[in-house]
N, C-alpha and C positions, 0 to 999 in steps of 0.2 A: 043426492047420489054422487058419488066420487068415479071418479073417472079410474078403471084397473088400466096399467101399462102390461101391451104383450112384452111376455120374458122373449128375449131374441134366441132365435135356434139356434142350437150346442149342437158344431157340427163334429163327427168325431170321424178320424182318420183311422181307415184301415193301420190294422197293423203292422199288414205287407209291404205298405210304403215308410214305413222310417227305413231309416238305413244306419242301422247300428252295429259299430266295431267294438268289438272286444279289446282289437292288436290297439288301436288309438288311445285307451288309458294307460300304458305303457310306454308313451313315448313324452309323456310329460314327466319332468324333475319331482325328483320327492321335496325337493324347497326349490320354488317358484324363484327367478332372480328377477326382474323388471328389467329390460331393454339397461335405461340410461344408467343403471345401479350398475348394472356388468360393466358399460364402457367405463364409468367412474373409475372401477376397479383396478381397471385394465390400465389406463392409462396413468396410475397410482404404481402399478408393478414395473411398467417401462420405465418412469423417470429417472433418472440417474443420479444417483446418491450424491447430497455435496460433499466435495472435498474436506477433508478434515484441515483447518487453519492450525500452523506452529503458534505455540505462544509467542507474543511479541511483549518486548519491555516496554515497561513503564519510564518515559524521562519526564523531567521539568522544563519550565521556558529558557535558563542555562544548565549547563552541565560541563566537566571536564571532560576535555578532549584530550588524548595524548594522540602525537604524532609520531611514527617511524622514523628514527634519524635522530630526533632530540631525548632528553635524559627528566626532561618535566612535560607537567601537564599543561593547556591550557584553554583558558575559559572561554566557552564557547555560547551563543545566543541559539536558540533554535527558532528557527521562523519556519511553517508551515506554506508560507507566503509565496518563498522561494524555491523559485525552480533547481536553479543552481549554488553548491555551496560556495562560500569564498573564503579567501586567506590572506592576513592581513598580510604582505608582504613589506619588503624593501632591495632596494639596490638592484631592482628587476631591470634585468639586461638577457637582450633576443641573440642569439649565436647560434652556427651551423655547423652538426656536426655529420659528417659520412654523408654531406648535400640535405640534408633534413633540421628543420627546425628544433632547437633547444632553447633551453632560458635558464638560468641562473637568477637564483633570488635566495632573502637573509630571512630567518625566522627568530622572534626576539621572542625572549622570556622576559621581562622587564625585572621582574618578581628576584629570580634568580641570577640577574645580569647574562643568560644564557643565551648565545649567539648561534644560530647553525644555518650553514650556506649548501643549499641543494643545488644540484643541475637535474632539469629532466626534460623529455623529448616533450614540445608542443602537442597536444591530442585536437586543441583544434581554436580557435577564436568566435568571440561572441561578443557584441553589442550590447552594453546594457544602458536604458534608457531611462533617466531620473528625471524628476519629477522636479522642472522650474532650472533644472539644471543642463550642460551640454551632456550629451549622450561620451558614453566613455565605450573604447574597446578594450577588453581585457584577456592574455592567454590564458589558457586552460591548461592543467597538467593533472594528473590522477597521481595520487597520495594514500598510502596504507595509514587507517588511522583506528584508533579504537577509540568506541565509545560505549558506555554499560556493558563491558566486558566481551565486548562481540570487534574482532579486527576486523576490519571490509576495506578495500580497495574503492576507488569513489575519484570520480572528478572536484577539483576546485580552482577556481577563476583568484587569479591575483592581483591582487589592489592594495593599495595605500588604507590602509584603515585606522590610520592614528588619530585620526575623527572621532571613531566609532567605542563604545564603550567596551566591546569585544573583541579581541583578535580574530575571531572564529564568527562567521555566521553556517549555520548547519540548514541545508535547506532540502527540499523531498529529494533530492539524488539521494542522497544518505537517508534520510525516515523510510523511503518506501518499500514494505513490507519487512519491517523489522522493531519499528518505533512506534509506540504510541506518548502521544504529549498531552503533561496534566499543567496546562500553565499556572494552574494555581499555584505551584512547590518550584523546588529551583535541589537540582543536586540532588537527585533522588539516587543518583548510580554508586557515586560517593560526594566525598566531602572533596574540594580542591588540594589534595595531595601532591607535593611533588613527588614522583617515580625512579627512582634509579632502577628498581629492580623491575621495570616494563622493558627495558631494552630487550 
């Protein structure tokens, strides 16, 4: 004989006690949004659109520089590396003029036998420190120069660079926000032209 289990009493509730609204299906969305799906949203409409970027040139690891003042171009190194650009100078001599520092210095074209001697006011002095070598101070003066067809005004530090392979080292003063460097190529802007018609 097997054992019947009692069914457990079905208790049933008065009808009088639910409590049912009509107005309450009405106050829900015809499409349900989830909690964290809205704030997603939301904070997807506040954020602030990025800036649209100017195109920026393409250079190589040299390029032709022309300078303000001179009638040719000349070849320049771009180093990422540096902070500040430089310029091969000579015959750099400190004078004063209306009480305020100037400097006089010779810019050579070698190429052209082309000589031009600038004065311009000091903007400021810096320390640079090499490597195995005594640390040098060098002035500063700002220079309109063009490079990939764009003229910019720009600081560069003066030194003796007849050491160096380049009269021109170009360094982020001048690249930033205008330059991109493909060191694979060299002369991407042009070919080393001299200029008569850049004056």
């Amino acid at each position: 004989m097997g054992c019947t289990q009692k069914k457990p009493d079905i208790q049933v509730i008065p009808s009088q006690n639910l409590e049912v609204s009509e107005e309450k299906e009405d106050v829900l969305p015809e499409v349900f949004e989830p909690l964290y799906i809205k704030a997603v949203r939301q904070k997807k409409v506040a954020k602030k659109p990025l800036p649209v970027l100017s195109p920026m040139i393409v250079i190589g690891e040299t390029e032709p520089v022309f300078i303000k003042g001179m009638s040719s171009h000349l070849e320049a190194r771009i180093d990422t590396g540096a902070t500040t650009s430089s310029l091969d100078a000579i015959d750099i001599k400190r004078f004063e003029r209306d009480g305020k520092p100037w400097v006089s210095f010779t810019l050579v074209n070698e190429t052209l036998d082309e000589k031009v001697t600038f004065e311009k006011p000091v903007n400021r002095r810096i320390l640079v420190k090499r490597h195995g070598e005594e640390s040098q101070r060098r002035m500063v003066v700002k220079l309109q120069i063009r490079l990939g067809g764009k003229m910019i005004l720009r600081e560069f530090s003066l030194i003796n660079r007849s050491a160096f392979d380049y009269p021109i080292l170009i360094g982020r003063n001048v690249l930033s926000g205008f330059f991109l460097v493909d060191v694979s190529r060299k002369n991407i802007t042009s070919v080393m032209q001299e200029g008569a018609n850049d004056n």
